[in-house]
C-alpha positions as CSV (number, residue, x, y, z in Angstrom):
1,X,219.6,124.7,52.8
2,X,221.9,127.1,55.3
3,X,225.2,125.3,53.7
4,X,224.0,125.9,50.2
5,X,223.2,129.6,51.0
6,X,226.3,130.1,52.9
7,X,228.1,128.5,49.9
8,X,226.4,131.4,47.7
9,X,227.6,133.9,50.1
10,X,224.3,134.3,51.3
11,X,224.6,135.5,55.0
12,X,221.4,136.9,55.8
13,X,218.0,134.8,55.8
14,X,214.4,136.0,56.4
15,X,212.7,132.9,57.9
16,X,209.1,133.0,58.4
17,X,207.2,129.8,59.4
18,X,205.2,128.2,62.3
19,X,206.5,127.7,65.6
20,X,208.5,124.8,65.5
21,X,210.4,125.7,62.9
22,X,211.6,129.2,64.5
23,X,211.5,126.9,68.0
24,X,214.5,125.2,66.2
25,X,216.5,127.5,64.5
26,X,216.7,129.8,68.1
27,X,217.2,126.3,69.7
28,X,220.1,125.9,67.1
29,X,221.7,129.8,68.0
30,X,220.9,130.3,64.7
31,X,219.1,133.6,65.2
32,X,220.5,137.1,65.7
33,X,217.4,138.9,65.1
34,X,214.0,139.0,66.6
35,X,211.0,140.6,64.6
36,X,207.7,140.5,66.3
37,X,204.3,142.0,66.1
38,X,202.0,143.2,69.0
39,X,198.6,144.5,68.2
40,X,196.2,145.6,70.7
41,X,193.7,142.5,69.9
42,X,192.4,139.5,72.2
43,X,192.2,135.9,70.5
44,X,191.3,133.8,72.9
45,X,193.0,130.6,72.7
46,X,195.5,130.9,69.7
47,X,198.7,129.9,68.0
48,X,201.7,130.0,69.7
49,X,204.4,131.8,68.1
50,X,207.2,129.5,69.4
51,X,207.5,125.7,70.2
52,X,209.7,125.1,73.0
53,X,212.9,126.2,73.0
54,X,214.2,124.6,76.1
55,X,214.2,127.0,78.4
56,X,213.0,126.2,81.9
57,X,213.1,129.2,84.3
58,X,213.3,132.9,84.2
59,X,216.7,132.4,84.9
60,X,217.6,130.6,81.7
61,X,215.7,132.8,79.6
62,X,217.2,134.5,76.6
63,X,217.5,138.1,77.3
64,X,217.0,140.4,74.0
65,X,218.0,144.2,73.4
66,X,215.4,146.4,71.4
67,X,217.0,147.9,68.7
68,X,214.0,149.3,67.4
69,X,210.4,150.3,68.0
70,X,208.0,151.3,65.0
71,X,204.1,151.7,65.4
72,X,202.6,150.8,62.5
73,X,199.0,152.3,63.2
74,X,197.3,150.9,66.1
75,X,199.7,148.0,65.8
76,X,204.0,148.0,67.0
77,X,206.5,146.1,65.7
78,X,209.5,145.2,68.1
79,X,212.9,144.7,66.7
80,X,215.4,142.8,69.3
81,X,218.9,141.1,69.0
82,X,219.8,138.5,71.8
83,X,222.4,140.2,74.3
84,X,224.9,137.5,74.4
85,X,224.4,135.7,71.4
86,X,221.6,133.3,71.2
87,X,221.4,130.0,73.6
């Protein structure tokens, strides 16, 4: 699907899914934007938001810069970029 889009001069992709599918594409370095969600709710035992990505430690973790902050009622939205390209 990527090589079709790119082939349509389609650069830029929204992808919203489950986690392994976002798992794969940062996996991949295919992401240069991060859009997440915080609001101030407990679950309990929920969904993760990202299948393993293959990072270990702390030291291998992919550092992000906020670009933007936006609260959204009692809710904020986090907009980050990774700082040297994804892994």
């Amino acid at each position: 699907m990527l090589t079709q889009l790119r082939r349509r001069d389609v650069f830029v992709a929204f992808l919203e899914g489950g986690a392994t599918l976002a798992g794969g594409f940062l996996r991949a370095g295919l992401v240069d934007r991060l859009v997440g969600y915080y609001a101030p709710a407990l679950l309990g035992n929920g969904t993760a938001a990202l299948a393993d990505i293959g990072i270990g430690s702390i030291g291998e973790s992919l550092r992000l810069t906020t670009i933007d902050v936006t609260r959204l009622g009692d809710d904020v939205r986090i907009t980050a970029v990774p700082m040297n390209g994804t892994k």
